[in-house]
N, C-alpha and C positions, 0 to 999 in steps of 0.2 A: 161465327159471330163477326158481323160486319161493324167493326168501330175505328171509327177517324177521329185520334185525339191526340193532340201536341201541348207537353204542359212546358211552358218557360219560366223558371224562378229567378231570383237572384243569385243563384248558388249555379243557374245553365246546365240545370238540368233537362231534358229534352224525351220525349216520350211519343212515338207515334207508332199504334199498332198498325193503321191497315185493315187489309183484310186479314185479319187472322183469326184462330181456332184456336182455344187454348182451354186446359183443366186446369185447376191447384186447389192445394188442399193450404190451407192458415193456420199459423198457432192462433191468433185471437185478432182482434181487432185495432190493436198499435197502428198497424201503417194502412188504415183502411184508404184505399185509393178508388175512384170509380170505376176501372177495370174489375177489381176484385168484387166489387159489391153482387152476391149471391151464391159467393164462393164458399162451401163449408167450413169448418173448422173443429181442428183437431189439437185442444191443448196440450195434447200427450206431446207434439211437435218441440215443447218447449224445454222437455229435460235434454233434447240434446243441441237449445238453441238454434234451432229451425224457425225462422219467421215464415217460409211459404216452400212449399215443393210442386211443380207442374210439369204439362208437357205443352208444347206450345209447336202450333205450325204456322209457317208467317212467310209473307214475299212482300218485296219493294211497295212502295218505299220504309217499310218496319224499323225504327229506331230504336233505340234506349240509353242515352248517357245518365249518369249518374256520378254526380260533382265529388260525391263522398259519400260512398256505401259502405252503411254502419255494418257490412259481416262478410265473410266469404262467401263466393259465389260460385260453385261449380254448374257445368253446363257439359251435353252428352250429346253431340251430335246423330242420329240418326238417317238425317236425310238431306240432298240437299247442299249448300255450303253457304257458310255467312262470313263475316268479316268481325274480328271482336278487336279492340286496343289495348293490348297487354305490351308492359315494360315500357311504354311510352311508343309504343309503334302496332299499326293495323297489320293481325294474321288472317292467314285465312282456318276458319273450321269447317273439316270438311267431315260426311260421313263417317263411322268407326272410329273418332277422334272425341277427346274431350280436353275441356279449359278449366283454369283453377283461375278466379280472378282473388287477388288479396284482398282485405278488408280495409276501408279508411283511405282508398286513392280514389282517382276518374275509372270509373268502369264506361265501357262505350263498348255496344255491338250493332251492328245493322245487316239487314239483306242488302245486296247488291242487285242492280238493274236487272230483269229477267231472268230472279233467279230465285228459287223457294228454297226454305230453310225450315228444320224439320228437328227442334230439339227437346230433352229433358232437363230440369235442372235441380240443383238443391240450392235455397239460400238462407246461409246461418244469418241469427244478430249476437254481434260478439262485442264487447265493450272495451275499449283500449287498457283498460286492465286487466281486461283477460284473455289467457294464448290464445291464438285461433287456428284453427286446426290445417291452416299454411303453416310448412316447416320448413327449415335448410333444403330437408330432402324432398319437398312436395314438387313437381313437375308444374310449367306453365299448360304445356300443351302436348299431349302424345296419343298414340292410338288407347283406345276403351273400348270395352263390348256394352254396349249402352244398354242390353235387350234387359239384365239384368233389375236394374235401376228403372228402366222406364215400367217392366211390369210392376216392380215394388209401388211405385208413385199411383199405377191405373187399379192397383188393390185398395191402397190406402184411400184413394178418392171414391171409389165404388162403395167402401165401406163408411166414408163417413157419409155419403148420399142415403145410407140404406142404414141397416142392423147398429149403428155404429155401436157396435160390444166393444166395451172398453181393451177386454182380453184381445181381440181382434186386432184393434187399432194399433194396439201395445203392438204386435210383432210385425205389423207393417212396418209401422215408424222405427222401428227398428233397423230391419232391412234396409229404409231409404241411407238413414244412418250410414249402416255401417259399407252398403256401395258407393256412395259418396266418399267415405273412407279408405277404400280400397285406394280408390284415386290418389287421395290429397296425400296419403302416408301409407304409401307401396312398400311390405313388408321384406319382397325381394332386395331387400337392396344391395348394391356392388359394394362390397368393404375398400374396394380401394378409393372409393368415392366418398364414403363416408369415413376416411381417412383422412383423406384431400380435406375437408370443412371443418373437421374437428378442431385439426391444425389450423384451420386460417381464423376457422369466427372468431375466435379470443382476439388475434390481431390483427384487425380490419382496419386499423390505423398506418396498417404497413406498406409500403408499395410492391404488392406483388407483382410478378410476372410471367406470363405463360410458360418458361422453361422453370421457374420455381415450382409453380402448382404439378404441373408434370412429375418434376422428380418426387414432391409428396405422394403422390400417386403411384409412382414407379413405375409408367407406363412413358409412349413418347405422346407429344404436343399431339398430332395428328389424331390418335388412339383417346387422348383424352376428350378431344372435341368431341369427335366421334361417340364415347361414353353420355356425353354431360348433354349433348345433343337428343341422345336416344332416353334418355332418363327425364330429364328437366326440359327441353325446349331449344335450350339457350346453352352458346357457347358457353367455356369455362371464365372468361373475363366477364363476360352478359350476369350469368349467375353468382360472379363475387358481386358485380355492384347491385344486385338483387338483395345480396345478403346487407350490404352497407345501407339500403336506402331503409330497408326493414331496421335497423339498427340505428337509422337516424330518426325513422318515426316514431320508434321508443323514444330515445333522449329528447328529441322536442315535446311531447305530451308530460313526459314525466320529472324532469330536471328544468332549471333555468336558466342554463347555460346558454350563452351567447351563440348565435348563429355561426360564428367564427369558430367557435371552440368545438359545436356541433361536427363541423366542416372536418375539423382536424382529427376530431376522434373516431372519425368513420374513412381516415385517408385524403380527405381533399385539402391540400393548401390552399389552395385557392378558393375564398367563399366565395366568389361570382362562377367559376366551377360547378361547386357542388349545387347552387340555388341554381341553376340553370338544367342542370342533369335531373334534380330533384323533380323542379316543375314539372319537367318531359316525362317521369314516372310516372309518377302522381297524382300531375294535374293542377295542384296547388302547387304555389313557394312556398319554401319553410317557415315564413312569418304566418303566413297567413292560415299555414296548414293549424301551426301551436293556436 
């Protein structure tokens, strides 16, 4: 499907497919966009909060920012490599690799100059009152067997093109589900890691520091990087202020607390600090996020 289309809002948003190929399946028609228009749909999508699931191939110039995406976004690399903006800074995803983008900041991914990009994705709509299925323990970006999840998504799409038996649909959407889940809340987890976080989220107010988090762990600095690197993406300091900015985006949606008081209950004395860090996560400031 040959589509050249760039949308700019007030929110800078920015959308240009290219030449790209792409399937998805819909729960319904909420965010009916002109891409999507002739795309099936499958309500069933909606008991586990799926707004859309696809597989998409795209090359340069392929954009997609999004100012503030109402849900998680996971993405399965299969082919290819692209560029996404997680934690305030562009990775690369490459083949065998997948991304967990959080819900409610800047999502941004693009292809790079001469270069295709080849992925699957699931993406929830999840409501600031309710958890979204990023946790402490969900990974930004690490290796995935994508084959799994991309055949779930080319059943589920074939099926709603064709028979679509509701019994059918049910165990597709299922499967999309719970591969997507594999991902975002990896059942394996290192107890010594999930030791390290139990300990700190209650007191994210505190100033930690790398020979701290270490000895929670009972491992050394090196060893823990090392861990927190192969698990989540992101260094062990990277992944505390992950955990503070998720903790600041609760208290601004749902308390009234002053910016300042924000600042301090998540560790920052300094609020020109934290609104500075915050943006760069994000996308938004904290004003403007609440």
């Amino acid at each position: 499907m040959a589509v050249i289309e760039r949308l700019k809002t007030e929110g800078k948003d920015v959308q240009i497919l290219g030449e790209s190929s792409y399937v998805l399946v819909r729960s319904d028609e909420v965010e009916e966009r002109p891409w999507m228009s002739g795309s099936p749909i499958c309500s069933l999508l909606e008991q586990h909060h799926i707004a859309h699931a696809g597989i998409l191939r795209c090359q340069y110039p392929f954009e997609i920012v999004r100012a503030d995406q109402s849900g998680s976004y996971m993405m399965g690399c299969f082919g290819g490599e692209g560029s996404v903006r997680v934690d305030g800074a562009w990775k690369t995803l490459r083949a065998g690799e997948a991304c967990l983008l959080p819900p409610f900041v800047q999502n941004a991914f693009r292809c790079e100059r001469d270069k295709r990009w080849d992925f699957c994705w699931v993406r929830y709509l999840e409501s600031r009152e309710r958890k979204p299925i990023v946790s402490q323990n969900s990974p930004v970006l690490k290796g995935y067997d994508h084959a799994p999840l991309k055949a779930a998504i080319e059943g589920l799409y074939s099926e709603s093109c064709g028979a679509k038996s509701p019994s059918v649909l049910g165990h597709w959407v299922e499967l999309v589900h719970q591969y997507a889940l594999r991902f975002a809340q990896p059942h394996d987890y290192d107890d010594r890691l999930w030791r390290l976080w139990n300990r700190v989220e209650p007191e994210l107010e505190r100033k930690w520091n790398l020979s701290e988090l270490a000895e929670i762990a009972h491992v050394s600095e090196e060893h823990l990087r090392r861990l927190c690197r192969e698990r989540y993406g992101r260094s062990p300091m990277q992944h505390l202020t992950f955990l503070r900015i998720q903790r600041a985006k609760n208290l601004l949606s749902a308390t009234d607390d002053k910016i300042e008081t924000v600042a301090r209950l998540v560790g920052y004395e300094n609020p020109f600090t934290f609104s500075t860090l915050f943006k760069k996560w994000v996308g938004w400031s904290p004003s403007r996020y609440r």
